[in-house]
C-alpha angles and dihedrals in degrees: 000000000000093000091053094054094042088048091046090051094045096055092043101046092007103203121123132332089244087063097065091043090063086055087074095072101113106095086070090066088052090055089055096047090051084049094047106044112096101046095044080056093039111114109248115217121238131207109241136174107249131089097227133054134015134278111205130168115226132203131232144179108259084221105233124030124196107216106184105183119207118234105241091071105019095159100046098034089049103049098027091064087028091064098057086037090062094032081055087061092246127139108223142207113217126209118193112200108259089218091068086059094174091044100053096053093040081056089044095055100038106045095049080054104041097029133046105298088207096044102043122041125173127215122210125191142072141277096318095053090039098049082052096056088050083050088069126075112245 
């Protein structure tokens, strides 16, 4: 799909084929996350004031997380936050800018058929739909 998402960014910003090709950094994101993934679960011991037991501080998924991507790196600024999000054990709502027009439906049609489709949605539109997401707790 690199040629698609080369092709999408370049009608969207122009500039030179190599552009789009830095978009496609955010695996690297993901291999960190793999790396990373059992020191950033694991408990952390507290300090507490009695003489017997253990304090620790778990941590847990937040549940739903709202990613809303800018439209100068769509790409990049989209997959490099999405991977922790979902090594955090969130599900997540993703907002492509609306100004990168190419980018956000080649997103909208890529992510339902590579991610979960249950656990990651993504919203398309402008301000309307935008100003509706930040309406909901997340």
């Amino acid at each position: 799909n690199h040629e698609k998402i080369v092709e999408a960014l370049r009608k969207d910003h122009g500039g030179p084929k190599i552009r789009g090709l830095s978009e496609l950094l955010g695996h690297t994101a993901a291999q960190e996350a793999l790396n990373s993934l059992e020191s950033w679960t694991a408990p952390e011991v507290v300090s507490h004031n009695s003489l017997v037991g253990k304090s620790y501080i778990r941590k847990e998924a937040k549940g739903v997380v709202l990613l809303i991507s800018p439209w100068n790196f769509p790409f990049d600024l989209t997959f490099e936050p999405l991977a922790p999000i979902i090594a955090a054990g969130n599900c997540a709502v993703i907002k492509p800018s609306e100004v990168s027009a190419h980018c956000c439906a080649l997103m909208a049609e890529l992510i339902p058929k590579y991610l979960d489709n249950e656990a990651i949605k993504v919203v398309t539109g402008g301000v309307p739909e935008t100003t509706a997401l930040l309406r909901e707790k997340f």
